[in-house]
Each structure stands twice: as C-alpha cells, then as structure tokens.
C-alpha positions as CSV (number, residue, x, y, z in Angstrom):
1,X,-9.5,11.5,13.6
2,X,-5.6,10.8,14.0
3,X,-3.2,12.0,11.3
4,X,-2.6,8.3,10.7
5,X,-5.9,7.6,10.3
6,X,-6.7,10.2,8.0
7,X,-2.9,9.6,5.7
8,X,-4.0,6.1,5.6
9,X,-7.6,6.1,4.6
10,X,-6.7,8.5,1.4
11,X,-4.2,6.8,0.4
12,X,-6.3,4.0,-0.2
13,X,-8.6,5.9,-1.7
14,X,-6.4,7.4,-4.0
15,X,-4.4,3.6,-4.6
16,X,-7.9,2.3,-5.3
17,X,-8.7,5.2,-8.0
18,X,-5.5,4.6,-9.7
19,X,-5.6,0.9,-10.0
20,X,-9.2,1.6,-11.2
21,X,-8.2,4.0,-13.9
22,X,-4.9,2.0,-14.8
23,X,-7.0,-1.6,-15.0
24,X,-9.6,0.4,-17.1
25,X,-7.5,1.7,-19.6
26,X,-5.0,-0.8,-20.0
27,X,-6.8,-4.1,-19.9
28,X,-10.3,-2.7,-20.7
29,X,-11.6,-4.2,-17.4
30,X,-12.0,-3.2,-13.9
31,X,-9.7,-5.9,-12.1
32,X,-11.4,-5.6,-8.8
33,X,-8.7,-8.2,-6.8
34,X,-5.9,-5.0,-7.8
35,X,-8.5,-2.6,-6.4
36,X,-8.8,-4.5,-3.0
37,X,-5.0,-5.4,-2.5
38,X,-3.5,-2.4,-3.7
39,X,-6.1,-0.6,-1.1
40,X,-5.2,-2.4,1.9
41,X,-1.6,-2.2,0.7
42,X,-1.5,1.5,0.6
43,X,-3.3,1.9,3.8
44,X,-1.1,-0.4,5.4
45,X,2.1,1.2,4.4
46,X,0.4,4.6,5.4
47,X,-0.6,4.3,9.0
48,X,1.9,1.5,10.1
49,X,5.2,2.0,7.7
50,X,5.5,5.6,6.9
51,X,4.8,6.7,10.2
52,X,7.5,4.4,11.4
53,X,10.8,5.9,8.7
54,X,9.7,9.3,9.7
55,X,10.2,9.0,13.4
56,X,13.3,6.8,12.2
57,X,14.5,9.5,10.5
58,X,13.9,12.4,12.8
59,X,15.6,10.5,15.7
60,X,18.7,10.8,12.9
61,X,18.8,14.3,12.5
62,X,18.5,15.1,16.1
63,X,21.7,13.3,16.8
C-alpha cells in the first residue's frame, strides 16, 4: 500500500469519526450526509492535495 493510499484512507477514517462524534453531541443525531462528504473530502485532500504542497514546497527549499 502507497503512502498516499494509506494518509488518505485514515484520514477519512478519522474525518468520518469526528463528524460522527461532533453530529452526536451537538445535534443529538448522527447526520450521515456530513459523515460521507466530510469522508471523501478528507481523503481527497489527503492523497491528491497534500501530496501536491509538499512537493511544492520542497522544490522551494531546494532552490
């Protein structure tokens, strides 16, 4: 399994457990359509952004 891979699956997880936890004990409820999005938004930001501003920002401290 990549680095990638493995950064972006648990940050999902650990998006989806927070959004669980904050949806519980705020609005009483388990809001499942926060679960899901802020999932697929954490693992997107994990294996295709992040990835990205750290090469961006190694190529700056080389030069």
């Amino acid at each position: 399994m990549s680095e990638r891979l493995r950064d972006g699956l648990i940050s999902a997880a650990t998006f989806a457990i927070t959004a669980i936890l904050v949806g519980y004990f705020l609005f009483g409820e388990i809001r499942w359509q926060n679960v899901i999005g802020l999932s697929i938004g954490g693992f997107i930001s994990w294996y295709f952004i992040v990835p990205r501003i750290h090469k961006r920002r190694e190529e700056k401290n080389r030069n």
